[in-house]
DRENMARDO-925179 format. One record per atom (N, C-alpha, C, O): x, y, z. Coordinates in steps of 0.05 Angstrom, whole numbers, plus 32768, in hexadecimal, padded with zeros to 4 digits. Last residue first. Layout:
<sekols>
XYZ;...
</sekols>
This chain:
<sekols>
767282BD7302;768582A772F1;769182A0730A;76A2828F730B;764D82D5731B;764382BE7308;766182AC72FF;7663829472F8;766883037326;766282F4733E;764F82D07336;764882BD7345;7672832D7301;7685831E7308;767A8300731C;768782EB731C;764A834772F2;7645832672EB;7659832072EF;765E830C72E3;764E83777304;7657837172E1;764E835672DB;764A834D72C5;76388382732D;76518375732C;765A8376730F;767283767309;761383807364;7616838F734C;762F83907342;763F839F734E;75E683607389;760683637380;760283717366;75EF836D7356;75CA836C73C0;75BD837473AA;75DB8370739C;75EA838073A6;75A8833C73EC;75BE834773EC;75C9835073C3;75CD833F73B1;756F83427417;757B83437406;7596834B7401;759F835E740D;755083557443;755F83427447;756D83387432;757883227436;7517836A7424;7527836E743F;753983517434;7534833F7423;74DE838573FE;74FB838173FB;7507837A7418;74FE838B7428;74B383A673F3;74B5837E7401;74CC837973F5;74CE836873E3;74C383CB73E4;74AD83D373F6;74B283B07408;74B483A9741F;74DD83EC73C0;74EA83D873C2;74E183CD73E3;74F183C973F5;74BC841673AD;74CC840973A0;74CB83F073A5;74BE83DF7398;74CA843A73D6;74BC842773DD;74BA841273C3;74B483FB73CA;7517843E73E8;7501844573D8;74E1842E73E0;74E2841973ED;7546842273EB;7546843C73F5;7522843E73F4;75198440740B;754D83FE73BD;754883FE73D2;7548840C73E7;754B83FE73FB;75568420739A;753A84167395;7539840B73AD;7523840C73B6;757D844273A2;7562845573A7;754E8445739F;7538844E739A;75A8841C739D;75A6842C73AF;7583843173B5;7574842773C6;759F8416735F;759C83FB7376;7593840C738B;757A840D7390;75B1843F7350;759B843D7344;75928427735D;757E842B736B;75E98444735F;75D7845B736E;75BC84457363;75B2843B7377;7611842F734F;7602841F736C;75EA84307368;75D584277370;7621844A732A;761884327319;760A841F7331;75FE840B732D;764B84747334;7626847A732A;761A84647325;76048467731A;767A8456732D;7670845C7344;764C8464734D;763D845F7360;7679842072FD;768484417302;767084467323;765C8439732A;76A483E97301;768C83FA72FD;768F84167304;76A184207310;76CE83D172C9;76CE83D372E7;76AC83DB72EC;769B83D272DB;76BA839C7298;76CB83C0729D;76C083B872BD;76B383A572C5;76A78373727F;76C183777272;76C883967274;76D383A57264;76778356728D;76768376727B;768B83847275;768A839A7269;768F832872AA;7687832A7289;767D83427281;767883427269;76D4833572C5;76B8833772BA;76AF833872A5;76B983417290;7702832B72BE;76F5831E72C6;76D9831A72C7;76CB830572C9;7723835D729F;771B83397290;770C831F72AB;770D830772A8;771D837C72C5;7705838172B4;7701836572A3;76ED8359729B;7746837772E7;7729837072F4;7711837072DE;76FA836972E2;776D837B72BD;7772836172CE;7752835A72DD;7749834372E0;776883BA72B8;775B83A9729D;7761838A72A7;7758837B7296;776783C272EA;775383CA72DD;774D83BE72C8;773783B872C1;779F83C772E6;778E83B47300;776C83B772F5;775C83A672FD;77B483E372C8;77BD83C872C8;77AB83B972D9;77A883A172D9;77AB840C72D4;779F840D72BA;779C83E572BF;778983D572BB;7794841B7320;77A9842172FD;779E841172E4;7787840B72E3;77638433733B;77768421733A;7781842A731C;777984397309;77448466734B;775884677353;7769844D7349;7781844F734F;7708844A734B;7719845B7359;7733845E7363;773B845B737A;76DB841F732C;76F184357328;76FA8444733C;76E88455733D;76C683E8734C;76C584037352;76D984197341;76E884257350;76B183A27357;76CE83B77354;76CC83D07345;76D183CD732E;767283A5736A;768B83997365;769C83AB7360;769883C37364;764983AD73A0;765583C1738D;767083A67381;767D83987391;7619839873C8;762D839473C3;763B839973A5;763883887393;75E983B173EA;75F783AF73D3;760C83AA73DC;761583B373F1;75B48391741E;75D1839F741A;75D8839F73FE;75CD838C73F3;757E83A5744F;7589839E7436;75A883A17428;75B283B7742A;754B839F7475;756483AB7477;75738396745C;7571837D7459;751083D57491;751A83C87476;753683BE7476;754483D27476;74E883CC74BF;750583D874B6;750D83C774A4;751083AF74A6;74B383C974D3;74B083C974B6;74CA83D974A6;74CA83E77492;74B983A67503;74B983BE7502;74BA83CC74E5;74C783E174E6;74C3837674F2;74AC837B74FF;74A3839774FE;748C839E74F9;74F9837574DD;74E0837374C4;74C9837974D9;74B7838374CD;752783807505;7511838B7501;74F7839174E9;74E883A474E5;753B834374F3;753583547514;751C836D7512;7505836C751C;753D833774C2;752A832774D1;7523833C74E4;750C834674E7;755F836574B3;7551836074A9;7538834C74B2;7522835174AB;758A835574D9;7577837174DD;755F836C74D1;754A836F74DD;75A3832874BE;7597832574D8;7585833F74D9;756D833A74D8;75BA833A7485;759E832B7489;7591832474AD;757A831D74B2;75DB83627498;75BA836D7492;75AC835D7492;75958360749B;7604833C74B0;75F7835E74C6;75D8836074B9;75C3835F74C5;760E832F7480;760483157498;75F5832A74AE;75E0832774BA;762A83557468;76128349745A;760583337470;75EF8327746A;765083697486;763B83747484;76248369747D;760E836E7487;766C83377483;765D833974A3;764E83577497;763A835B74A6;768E833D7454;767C8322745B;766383277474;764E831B7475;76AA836A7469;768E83727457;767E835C7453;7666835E7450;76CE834C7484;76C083677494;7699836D7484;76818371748B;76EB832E7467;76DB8324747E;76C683337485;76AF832B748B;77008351743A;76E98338743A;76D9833D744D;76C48349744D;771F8372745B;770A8380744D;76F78367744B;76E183667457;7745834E746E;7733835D7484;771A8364747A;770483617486;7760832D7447;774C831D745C;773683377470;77218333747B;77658364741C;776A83567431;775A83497438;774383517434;7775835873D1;775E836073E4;7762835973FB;7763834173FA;77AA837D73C1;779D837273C0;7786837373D9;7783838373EB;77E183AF73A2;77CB83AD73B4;77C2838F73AC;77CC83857397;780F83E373A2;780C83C8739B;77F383B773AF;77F483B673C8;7805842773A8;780A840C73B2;780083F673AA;77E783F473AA;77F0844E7384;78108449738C;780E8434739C;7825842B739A;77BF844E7387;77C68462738E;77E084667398;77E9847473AA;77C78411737D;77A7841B7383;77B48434739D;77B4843273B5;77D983E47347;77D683ED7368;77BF8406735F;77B0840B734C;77EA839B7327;77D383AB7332;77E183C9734C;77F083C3735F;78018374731D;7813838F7310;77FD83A67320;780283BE7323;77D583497331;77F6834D7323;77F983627314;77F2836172FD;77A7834A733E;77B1835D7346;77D5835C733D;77E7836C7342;7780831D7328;778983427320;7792834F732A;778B83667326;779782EA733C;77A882F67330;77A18307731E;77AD830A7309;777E82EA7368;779182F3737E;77A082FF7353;77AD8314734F;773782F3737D;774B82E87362;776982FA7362;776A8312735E;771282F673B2;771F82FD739E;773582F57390;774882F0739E;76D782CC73C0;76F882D573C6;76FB82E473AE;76ED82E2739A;769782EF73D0;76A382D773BD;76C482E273BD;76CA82FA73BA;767E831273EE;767282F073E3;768382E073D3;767F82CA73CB;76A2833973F7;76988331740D;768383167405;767983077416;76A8834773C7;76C0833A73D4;76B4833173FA;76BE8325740D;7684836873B8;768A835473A4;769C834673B9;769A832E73B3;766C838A7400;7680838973DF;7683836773D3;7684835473E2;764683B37411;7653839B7417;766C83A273FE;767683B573F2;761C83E27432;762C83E27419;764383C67427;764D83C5743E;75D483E27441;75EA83E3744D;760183D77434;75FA83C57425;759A840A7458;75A683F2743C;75C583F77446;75CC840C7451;75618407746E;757584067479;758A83F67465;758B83DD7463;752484277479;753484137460;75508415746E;7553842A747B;74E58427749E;74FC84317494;750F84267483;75038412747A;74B6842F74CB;74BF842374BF;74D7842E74B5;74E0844074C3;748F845074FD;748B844F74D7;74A4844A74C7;74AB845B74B6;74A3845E7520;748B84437520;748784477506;7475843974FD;74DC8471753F;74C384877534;74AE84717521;74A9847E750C;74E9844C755A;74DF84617563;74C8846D755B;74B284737564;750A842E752C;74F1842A7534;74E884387546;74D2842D7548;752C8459751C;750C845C7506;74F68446751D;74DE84497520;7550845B7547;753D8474753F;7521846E752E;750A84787530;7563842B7539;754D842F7557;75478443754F;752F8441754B;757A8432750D;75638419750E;755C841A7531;75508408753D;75A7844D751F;7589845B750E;757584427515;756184457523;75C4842D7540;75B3844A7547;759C8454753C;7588845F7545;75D38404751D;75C08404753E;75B084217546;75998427754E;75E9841774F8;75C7840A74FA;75BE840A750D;75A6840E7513;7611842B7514;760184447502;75E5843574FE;75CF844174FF;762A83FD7523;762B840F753C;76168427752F;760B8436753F;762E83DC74FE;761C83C8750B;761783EC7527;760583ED7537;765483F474E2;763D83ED74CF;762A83E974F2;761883F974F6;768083FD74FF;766F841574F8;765F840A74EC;7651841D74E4;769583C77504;768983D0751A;767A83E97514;766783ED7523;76A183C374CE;768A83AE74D3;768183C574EC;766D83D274E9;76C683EB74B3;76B283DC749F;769E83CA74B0;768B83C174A3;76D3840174E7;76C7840A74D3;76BB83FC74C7;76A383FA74CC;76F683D374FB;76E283ED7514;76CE84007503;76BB840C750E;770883BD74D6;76F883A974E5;76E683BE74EF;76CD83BD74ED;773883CB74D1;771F83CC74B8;770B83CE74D3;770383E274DF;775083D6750A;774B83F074FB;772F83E674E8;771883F074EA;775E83A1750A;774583A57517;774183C57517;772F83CE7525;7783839774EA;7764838A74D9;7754839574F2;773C839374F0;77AA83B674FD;77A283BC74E4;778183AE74E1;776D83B974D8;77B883967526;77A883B3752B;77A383C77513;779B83DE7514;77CB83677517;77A583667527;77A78382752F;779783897541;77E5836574D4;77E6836B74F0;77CC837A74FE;77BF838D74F6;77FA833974A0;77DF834A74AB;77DF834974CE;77DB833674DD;781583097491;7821832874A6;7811833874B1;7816834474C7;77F382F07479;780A82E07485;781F82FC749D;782F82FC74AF;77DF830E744D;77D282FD746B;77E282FE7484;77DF8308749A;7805834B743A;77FE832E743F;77EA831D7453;77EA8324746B;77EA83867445;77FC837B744B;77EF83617445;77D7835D7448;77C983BB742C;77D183AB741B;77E18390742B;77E683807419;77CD83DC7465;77B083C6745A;77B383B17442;77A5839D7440;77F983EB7468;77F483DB7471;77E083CC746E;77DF83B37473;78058410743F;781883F8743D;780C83E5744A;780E83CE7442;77D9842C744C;77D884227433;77E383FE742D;77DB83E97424;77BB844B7480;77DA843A747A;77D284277467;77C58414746F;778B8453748E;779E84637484;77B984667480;77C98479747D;77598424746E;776D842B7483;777E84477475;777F844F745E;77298422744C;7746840A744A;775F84167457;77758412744D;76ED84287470;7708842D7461;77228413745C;772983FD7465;76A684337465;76BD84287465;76D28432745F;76D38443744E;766184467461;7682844F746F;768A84377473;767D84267480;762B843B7461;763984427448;765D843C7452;766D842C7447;75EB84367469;760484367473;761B8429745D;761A8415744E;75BD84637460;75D68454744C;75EB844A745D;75FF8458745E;757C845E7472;759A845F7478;75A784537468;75A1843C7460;754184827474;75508474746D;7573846F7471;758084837472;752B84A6749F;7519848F7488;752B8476747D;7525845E747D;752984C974D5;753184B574C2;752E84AE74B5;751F84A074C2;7512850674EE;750E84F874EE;752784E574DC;753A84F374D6;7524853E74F5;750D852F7506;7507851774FC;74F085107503;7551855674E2;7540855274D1;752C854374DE;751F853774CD;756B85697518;757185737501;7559856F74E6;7551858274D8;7566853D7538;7569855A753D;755D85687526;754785727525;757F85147516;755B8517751E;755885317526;7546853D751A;75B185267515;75A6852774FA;758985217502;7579852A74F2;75C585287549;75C1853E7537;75AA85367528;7593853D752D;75C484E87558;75AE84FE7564;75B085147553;759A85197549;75DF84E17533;75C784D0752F;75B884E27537;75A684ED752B;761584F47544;760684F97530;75F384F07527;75EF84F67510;761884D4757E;760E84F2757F;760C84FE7563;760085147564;761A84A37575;760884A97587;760784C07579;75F584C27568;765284A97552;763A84AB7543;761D84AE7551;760984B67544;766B84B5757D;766A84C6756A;765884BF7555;765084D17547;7665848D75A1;766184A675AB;765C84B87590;764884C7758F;768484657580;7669846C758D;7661847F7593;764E84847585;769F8462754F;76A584697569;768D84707575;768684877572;76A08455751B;76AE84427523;76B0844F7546;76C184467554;7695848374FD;767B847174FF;768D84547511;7681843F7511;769B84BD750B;76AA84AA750B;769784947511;768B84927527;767B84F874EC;768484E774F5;769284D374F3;769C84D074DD;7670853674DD;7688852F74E7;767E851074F3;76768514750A;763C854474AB;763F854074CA;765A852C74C9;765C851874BA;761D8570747F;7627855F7488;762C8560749A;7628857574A6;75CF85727467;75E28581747D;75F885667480;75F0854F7482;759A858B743F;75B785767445;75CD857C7451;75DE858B7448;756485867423;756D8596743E;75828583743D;757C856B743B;755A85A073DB;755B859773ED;7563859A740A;756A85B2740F;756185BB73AB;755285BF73BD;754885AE73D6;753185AF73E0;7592859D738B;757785927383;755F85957395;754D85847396;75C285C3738E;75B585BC7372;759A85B17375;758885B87365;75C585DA73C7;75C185E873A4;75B785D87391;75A485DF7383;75C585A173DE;75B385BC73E3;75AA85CC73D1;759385D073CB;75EF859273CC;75D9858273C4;75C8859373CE;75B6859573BE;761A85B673D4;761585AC73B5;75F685A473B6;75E685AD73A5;761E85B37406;760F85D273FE;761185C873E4;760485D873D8;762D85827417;761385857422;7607859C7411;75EE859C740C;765E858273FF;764E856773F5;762985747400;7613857173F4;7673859C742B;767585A1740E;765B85A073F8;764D85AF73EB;766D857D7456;7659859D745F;765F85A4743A;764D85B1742F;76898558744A;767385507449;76628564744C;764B85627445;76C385677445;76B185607433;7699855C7432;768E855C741C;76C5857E747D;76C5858F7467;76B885857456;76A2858F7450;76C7854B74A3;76AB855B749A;76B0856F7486;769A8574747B;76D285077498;76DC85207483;76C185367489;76AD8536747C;76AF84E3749B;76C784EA74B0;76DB850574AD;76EB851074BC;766C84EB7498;768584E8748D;769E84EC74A0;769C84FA74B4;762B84F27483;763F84E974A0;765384E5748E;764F84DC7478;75F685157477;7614850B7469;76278510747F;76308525748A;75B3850F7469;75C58518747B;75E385097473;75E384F2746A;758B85307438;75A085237436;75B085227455;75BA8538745A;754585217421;755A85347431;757085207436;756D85087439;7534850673E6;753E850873F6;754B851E740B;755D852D7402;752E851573AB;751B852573BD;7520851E73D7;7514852E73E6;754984F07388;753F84E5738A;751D84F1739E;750784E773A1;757C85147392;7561850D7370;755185067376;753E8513736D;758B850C73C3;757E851C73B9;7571852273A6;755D853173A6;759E84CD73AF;758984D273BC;757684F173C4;755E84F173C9;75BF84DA738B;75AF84C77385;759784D07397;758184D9738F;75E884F773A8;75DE85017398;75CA84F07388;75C484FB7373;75F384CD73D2;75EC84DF73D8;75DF84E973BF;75C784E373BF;760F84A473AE;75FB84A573BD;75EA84BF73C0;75D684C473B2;763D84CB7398;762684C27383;760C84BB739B;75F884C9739C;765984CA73C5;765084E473BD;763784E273AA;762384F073AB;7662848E73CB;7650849E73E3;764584BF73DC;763184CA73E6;7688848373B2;7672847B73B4;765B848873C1;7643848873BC;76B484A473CE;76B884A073AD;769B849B73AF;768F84B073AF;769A84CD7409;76A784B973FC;76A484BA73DE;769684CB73D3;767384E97423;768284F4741C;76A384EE7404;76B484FB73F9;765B84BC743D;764784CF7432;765B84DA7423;765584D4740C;765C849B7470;7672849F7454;766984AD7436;767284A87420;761B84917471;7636848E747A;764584927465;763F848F744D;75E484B9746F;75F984A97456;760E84A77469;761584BC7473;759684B47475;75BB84BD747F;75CC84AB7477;75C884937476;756684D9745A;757384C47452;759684C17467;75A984CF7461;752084E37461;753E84F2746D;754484D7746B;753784C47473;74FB84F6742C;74FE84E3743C;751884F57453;751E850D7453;74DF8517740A;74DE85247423;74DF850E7439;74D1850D744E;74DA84E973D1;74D5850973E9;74CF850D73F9;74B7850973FF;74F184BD73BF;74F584C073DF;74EF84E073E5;74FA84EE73F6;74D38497738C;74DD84B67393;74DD84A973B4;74D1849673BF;74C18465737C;74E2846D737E;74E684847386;74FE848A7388;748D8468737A;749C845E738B;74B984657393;74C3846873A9;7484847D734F;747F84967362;7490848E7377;749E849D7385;747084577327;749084687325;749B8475733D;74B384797341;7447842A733A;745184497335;746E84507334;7480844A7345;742483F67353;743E84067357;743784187342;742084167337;73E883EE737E;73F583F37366;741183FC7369;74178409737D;73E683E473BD;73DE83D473A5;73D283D07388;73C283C1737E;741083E573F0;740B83F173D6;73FB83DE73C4;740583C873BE;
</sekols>
């Protein structure tokens, strides 16, 4: 390019695929990127929500958005929603890899170091890292296939660069349970951000873009007490709201963000200065 334009930031008639598409974070995604003129594909583990999520963004911003049943932590199953969604929209442009969880045992992801049991951290583990590295691989062979490049942005967390501060969580929980941050979640989202800067070398030949946000502490669901403990840590002195990745999202998404790779984008309040 050699002028920019506004024009950059539009993705019309990109095809965008959202892990966890269907998620607290992941609904704003999505609807970021249909604004944006995007086609939407929306992987989720949840397919009601995501065939939901698909006829919203259809209606409202004429778009093509189909959701899809996957388990980004099982091969086979995301093999075979990769192939849909080319099926389906012929092509890739961009990828959110997006999907994580904090398990479906509460009591147990909250557990101490010192008890944390190896079939709990290798539940995080099969999601927050092995579905990152198992949905890039796929797409990032699809786009280079198809020889015209692509963006590949991948979601970390404030806690994957820097420990967390053991005392906001006194009196703290997070949907009835007493919570803090596990060694699993760190570790796991530490290795997203080490996953993009390698991709990012691997296929800069191939003009694959690969980049990560890292979102700081999130409204969803925590109590009053844990919220105003995470908010005196920051200097904008509040959590963030979930609409508050999207803008990051679609610049790197975007051409925009054309000599961008290997970056790690924090969006934090400025927690990450002090």
């Amino acid at each position: 390019m050699d002028s920019f334009s506004l024009s950059n930031f539009q993705l019309v008639d990109k095809v965008a695929v959202v892990t966890g598409g269907a998620g607290i974070i992941g609904k704003h995604f999505c609807r970021g990127l249909a604004e944006a003129g995007a086609h939407v594909a929306i992987l989720d583990i949840d397919k009601p929500s995501a065939l939901e999520l698909a006829g919203e963004l259809k209606n409202h911003f004429e778009i093509e958005a189909i959701g899809y049943q996957c388990d980004v932590s099982n091969v086979e199953s995301v093999t075979k929603s990769i192939k849909k969604v080319v099926g389906d929209f012929g092509q890739i442009d961009v990828l959110l890899n997006n999907a994580a969880t904090k398990s479906d045992d509460l009591g147990a992801f909250f557990s101490t170091f010192e008890d944390y049991e190896l079939e709990q951290w290798q539940k995080i583990m099969a999601v927050n890292i092995d579905g990152m590295f198992l949905v890039a691989q796929a797409v990032g062979k699809q786009m280079k296939s198809q020889g015209c490049g692509g963006s590949i942005i991948q979601i970390a967390s404030i806690y994957g660069i820097m420990a967390p501060d053991p005392r906001i969580y006194d009196g703290a929980t997070y949907l009835g349970h007493q919570i803090n941050t596990p060694a699993a979640y760190s570790v796991a989202k530490a290795g997203v951000i080490g996953l993009s800067r390698y991709l990012a070398t691997y296929w800069a030949s191939a003009n694959i873009r690969v980049n990560s946000i890292t979102p700081g502490g999130v409204e969803s669901g925590q109590n009053e007490r844990f919220k105003a403990n995470y908010s005196n840590r920051v200097p904008m002195k509040r959590m963030a709201n979930a609409s508050e990745m999207v803008g990051a999202m679609i610049y790197l998404a975007s051409d925009a963000s054309s000599y961008v790779t290997g970056q790690n984008l924090v969006i934090d309040g400025g927690l990450s200065v002090w």
